[in-house]
Structures are given as C-alpha cells and as structure tokens.
C-alpha positions as CSV (number, residue, x, y, z in Angstrom):
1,X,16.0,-12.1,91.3
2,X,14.7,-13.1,94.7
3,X,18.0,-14.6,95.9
4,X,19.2,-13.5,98.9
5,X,22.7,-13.3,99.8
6,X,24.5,-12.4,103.0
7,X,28.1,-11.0,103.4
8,X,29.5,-11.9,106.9
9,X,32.2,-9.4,107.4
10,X,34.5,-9.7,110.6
11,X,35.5,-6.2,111.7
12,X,38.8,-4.5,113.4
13,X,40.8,-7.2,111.6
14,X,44.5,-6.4,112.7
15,X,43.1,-5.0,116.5
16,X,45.4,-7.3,118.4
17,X,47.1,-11.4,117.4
18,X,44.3,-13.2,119.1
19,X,41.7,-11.3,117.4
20,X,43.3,-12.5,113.9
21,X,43.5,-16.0,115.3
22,X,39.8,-15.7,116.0
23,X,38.7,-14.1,112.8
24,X,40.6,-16.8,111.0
25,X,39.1,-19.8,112.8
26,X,35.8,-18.2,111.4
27,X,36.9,-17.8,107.7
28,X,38.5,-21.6,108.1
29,X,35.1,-22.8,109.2
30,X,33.6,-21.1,105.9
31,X,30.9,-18.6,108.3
32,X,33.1,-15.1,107.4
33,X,33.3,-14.0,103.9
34,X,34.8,-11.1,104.5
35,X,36.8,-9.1,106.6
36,X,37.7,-4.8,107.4
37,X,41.4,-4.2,108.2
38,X,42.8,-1.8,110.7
39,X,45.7,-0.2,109.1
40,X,47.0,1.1,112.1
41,X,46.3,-2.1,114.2
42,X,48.9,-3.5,116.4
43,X,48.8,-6.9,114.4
44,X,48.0,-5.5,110.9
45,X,51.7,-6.8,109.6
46,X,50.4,-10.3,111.0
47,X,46.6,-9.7,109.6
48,X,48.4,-9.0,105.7
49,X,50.3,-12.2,106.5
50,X,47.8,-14.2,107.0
51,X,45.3,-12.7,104.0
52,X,48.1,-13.0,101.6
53,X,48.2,-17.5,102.2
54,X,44.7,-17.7,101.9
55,X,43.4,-18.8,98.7
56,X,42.2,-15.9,96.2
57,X,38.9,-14.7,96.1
58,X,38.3,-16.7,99.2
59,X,37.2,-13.4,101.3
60,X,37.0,-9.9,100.2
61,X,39.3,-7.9,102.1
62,X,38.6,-4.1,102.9
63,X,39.4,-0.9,104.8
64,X,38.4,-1.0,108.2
65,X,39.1,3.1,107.9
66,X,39.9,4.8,111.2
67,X,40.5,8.2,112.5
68,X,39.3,7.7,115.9
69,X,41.8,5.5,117.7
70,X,46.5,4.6,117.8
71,X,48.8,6.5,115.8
72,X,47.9,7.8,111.8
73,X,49.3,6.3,109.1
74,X,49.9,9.7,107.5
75,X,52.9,12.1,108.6
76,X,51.7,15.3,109.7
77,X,47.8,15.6,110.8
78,X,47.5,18.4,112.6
79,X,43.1,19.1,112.9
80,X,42.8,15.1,113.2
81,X,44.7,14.4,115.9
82,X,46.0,15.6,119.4
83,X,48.8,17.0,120.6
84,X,50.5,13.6,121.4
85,X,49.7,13.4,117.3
86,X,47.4,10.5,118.3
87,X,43.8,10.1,117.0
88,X,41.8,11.3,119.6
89,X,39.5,8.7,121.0
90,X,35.8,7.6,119.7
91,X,34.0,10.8,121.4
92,X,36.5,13.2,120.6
93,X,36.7,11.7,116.8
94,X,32.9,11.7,116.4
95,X,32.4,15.2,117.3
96,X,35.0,17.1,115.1
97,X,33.1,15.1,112.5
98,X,29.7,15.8,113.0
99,X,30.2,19.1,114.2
100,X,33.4,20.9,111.9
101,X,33.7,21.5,108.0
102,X,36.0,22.9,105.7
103,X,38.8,22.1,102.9
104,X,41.7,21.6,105.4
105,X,40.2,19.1,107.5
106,X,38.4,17.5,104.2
107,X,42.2,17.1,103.1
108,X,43.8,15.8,105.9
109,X,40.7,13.0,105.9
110,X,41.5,12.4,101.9
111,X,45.1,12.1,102.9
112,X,44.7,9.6,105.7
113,X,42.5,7.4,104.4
114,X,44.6,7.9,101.1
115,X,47.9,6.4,103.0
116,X,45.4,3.4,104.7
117,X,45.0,2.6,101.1
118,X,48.5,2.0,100.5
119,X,49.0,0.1,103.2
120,X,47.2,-2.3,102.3
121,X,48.2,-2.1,98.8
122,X,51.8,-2.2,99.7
123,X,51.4,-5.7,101.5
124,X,49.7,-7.1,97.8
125,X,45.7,-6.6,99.3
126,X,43.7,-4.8,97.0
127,X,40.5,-3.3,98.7
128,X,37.3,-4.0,97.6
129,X,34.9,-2.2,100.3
130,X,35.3,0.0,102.9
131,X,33.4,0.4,106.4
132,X,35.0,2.6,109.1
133,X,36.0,2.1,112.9
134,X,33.1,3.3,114.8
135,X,31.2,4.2,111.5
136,X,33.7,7.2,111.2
137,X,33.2,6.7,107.8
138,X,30.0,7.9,107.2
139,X,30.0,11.1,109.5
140,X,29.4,14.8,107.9
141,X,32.7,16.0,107.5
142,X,33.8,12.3,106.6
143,X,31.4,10.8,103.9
144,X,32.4,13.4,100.9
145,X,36.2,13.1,101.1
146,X,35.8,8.9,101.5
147,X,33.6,8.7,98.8
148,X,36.5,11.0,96.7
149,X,39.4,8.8,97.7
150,X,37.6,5.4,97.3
151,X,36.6,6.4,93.4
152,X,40.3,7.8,92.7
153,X,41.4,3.9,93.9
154,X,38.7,2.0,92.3
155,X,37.0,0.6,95.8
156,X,33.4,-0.1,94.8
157,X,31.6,-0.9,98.0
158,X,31.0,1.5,100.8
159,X,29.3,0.4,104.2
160,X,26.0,2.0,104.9
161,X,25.1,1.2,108.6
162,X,21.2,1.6,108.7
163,X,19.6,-0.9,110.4
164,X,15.3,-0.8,111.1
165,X,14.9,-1.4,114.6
166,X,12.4,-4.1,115.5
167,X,13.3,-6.0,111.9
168,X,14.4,-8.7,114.3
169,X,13.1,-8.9,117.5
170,X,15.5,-6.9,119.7
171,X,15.0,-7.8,123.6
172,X,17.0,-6.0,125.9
173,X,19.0,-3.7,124.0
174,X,20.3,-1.2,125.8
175,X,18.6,2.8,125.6
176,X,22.7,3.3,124.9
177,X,22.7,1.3,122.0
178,X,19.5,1.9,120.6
179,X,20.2,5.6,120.8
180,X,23.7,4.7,119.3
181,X,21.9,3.0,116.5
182,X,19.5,5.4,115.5
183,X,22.7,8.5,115.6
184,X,25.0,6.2,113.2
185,X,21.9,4.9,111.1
186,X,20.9,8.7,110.7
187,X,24.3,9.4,109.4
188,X,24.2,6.8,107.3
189,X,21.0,7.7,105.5
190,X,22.6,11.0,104.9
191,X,25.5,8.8,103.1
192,X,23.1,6.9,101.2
193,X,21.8,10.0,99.4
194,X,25.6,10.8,98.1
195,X,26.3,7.1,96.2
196,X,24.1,7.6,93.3
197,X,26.3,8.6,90.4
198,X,29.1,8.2,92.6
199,X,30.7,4.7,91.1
200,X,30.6,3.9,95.1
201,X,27.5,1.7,96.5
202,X,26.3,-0.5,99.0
203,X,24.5,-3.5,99.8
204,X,20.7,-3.6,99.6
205,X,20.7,-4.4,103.6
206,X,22.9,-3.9,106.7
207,X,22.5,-5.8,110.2
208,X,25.0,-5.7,113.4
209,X,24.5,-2.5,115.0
210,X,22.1,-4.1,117.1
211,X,24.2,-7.3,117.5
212,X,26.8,-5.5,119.4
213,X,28.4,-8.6,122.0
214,X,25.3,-10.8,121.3
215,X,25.1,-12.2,118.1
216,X,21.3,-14.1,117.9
217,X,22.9,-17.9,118.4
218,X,20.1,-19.5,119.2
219,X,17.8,-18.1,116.9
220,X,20.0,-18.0,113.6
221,X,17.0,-19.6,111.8
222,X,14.5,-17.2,112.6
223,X,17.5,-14.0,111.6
224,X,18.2,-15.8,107.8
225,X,14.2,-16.1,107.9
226,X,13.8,-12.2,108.4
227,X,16.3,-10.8,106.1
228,X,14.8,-9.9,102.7
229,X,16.1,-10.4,99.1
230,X,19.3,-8.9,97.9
231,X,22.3,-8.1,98.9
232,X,23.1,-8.2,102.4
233,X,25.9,-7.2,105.2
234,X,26.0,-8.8,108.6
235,X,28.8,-6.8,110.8
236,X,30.1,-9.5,113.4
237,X,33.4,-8.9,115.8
238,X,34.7,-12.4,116.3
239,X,37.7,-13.2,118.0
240,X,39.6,-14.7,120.6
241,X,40.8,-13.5,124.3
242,X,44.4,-12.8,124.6
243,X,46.2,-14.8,127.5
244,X,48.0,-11.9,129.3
245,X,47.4,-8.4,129.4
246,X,46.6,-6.1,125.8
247,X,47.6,-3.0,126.3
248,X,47.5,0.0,123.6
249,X,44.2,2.0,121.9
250,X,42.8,-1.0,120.9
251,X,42.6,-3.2,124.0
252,X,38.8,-2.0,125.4
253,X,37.9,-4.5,122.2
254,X,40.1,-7.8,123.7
255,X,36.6,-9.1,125.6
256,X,34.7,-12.0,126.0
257,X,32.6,-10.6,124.0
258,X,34.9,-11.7,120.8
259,X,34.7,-15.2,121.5
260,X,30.9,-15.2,122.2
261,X,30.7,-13.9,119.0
262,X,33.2,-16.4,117.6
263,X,31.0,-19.2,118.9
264,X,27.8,-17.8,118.1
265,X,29.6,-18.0,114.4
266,X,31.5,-21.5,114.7
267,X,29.0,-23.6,116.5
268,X,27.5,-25.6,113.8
269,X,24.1,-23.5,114.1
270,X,24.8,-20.5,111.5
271,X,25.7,-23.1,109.1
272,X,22.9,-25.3,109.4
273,X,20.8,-22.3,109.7
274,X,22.0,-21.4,106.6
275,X,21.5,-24.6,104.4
276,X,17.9,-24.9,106.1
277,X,16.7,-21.0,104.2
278,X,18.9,-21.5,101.5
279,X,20.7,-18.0,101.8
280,X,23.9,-17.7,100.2
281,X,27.0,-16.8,102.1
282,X,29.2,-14.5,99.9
283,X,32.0,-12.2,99.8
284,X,32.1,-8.7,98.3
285,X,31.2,-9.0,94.3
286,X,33.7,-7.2,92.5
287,X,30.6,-5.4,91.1
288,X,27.3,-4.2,92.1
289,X,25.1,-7.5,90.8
C-alpha cells in the first residue's frame, strides 16, 4: 500500500490546566490524534477527566513516560532520584542513563514506569503507545526495561525518535538542536534494533525533533508533500499560556511557544493542507497495519 498516514500526537499532556485546554482545542478541531500523558503532571487528574468524556477511539492515549522531572509515581527510588526523592532534572536524568547499567537501576526503571501504567489504568485509560519525556525512553539503561514492562501490559507502540536531517528543509535550527537531534536520533536507532521479535514496534517515520517551538505553518503543504508512505508520527507541543504565574518542574514548558504551536495546528492551513495531499490523519492502530 502506498497510503500514507500521519499520527499527530500532542506531548506532556497533564504538564499544567492551560496546556490541557490547549491540547484539547486541537483534538476538538480534529488536527491531534493522539496524545502522551504525564503521569506525574500537575493537571494529570484534570488530563484523565477530560480523556475519559471524549468519545472512544477518538484519540489514542499513551505514556508520556518520565524519569527526568516532579515527584515518582513509585514509593521508594533510591538510584533514580535525588535526595529530595525528586527526579533529577533533564541533564542529570540523561546521564545516569547513558552512562550507568545494572539490575538495580533496570528494576527501579521497570518499577516506575510499571506504577505510570497504573495510573493511567486506574483512571479507565488503557495505553496504547508510549514515548518518553525528553526521549528518556529510549536511552541505554532505559530501552530494555521499557520494552520489558510495555510487553508484560500489552502496549504495542513504542516511539522511535529518528529523524533525517534535511528531509525537510531545516533553516535556522539551532547547532543546539541539531546536535540534540542527532544524540536522541542515535539512541533511538540503537532502540530500533531491540523491537524485532519484541511484540513492541513503531511507526515507519518520526518528525518533530526538529520542530521544536516552530512548527512549519506556512509551509504545511510542502511537509505532507515530503513525508513518504506508511506510517507516520509528527511530535507537536500545543497548548495554551497560563494567566498568572506556573510554578513547579514543569513550568520552563508554559511558553509562547505552546500556543505558536497550537496555531500553527488550528489555523485552517494543516487541514487544508491535509485534504489538498490526501494524507490521512490517524490515531494509534491497535495493531501494527
């Protein structure tokens, strides 16, 4: 088949009330299929709320699995967390991943993502993917105990952020982001190799890590044109501003980027981009297609 299909999935669902809001007005408007949720967010309570009135099968909810940022789920971390018994921050996080091994962290990962999970399961979501806060998910000491946990709860798709640079014309990214972008798609790769045989896969394509803040709104066209056949993912952070002040781990993410992004989505250009080439907007199939 030469069909192509794109998942939109709106990340760090849960983050904070006026990033739900946001993430919502995009589902309403029919541009997000799908969405990751924090488990530890501030607003997760209100992010299960609002999942559970929407009609079924509408999105696909997931995992938004994190171990970098708030307060664990799980009682008891001891290698995953600080002293304050906090995560310990995106740098921290990312190098006890990349650069430590062994059983006892490997458990307390399988354990934490284990009680995520059940979170969600508690508050009647059933996850059907899973993608991690800052691609935590996909790093060394990460990618063999998540793989583990998501076959023991029957969670079929896994993110695999590995994105070609120059696919789509990339002006003025950043040497930070591009640098960033090659370290998580190299990871990712890595991943990749683990999924055959696993019961875990992923889509056929992945776009966003070089979206980050600037989704392509004037040139949606010229994006749907680009992307080839299959199955793809498009990572997107919409959302909207808070009024006052957000204060906690997860207020760096209350910007205006979010509602940049929310327009970029909501405009009336993605849509008509999208009935112009055809592409299908989707959630997650329950099964690899």
């Amino acid at each position: 088949a030469t069909m192509k299909r794109l998942i939109v999935n709106a990340d760090d669902l849960g983050a904070d009330e006026a990033r739900n809001r946001g993430i919502f007005e995009a589902i309403d408007a029919g541009v997000v299929t799908s969405v990751s949720l924090l488990a530890n967010g501030p607003s997760f309570e209100d992010a299960a709320r609002r999942i559970r009135n929407l009609d079924p099968g509408r999105i696909s909810p997931g995992l938004h699995f994190n171990l970098s940022e708030g307060v664990p789920v799980a009682a008891g971390l001891k290698l995953l967390t600080g002293s304050d018994g906090r995560f310990p921050g995106k740098g921290a996080a990312q190098q006890l991943l990349t650069q430590q091994q062994g059983p006892e962290l490997e458990a307390e990962i399988q354990r934490e993502l284990s009680a995520q999970i059940t979170a969600l399961r508690d508050r009647g979501i059933k996850p059907n993917h899973l993608d991690g806060h800052q691609h935590v998910h996909i790093l060394p000491a990460a990618v063999r105990p998540v793989i583990e946990v998501m076959r023991e709860h029957g969670i079929t798709w896994i993110r695999i952020p590995s994105e070609r640079a120059g696919c789509f014309r990339h002006e003025s990214v950043s040497p930070a982001l591009a640098e960033e972008a090659r370290f998580f798609a190299g990871h990712a790769e890595a991943a990749r190799a683990l999924l055959p045989g696993s019961g875990v896969c992923s889509t056929d394509h992945f776009y966003g890590l070089y979206f980050k803040g600037r989704l392509p709104a004037f040139r949606w066209l010229e994006f749907l044109d680009s992307i080839p056949p299959g199955l793809s993912e498009l990572m997107v952070h919409p959302g909207r501003t808070a009024a006052g002040p957000v204060f906690g781990p997860f207020s760096a993410f209350s910007t205006r980027d979010r509602e940049s992004e929310l327009e970029a989505l909501t405009d009336g250009r993605f849509r008509r981009a999208v009935s112009e080439t055809g592409i299908e907007i989707v959630p997650f199939p329950e099964a690899p297609i």
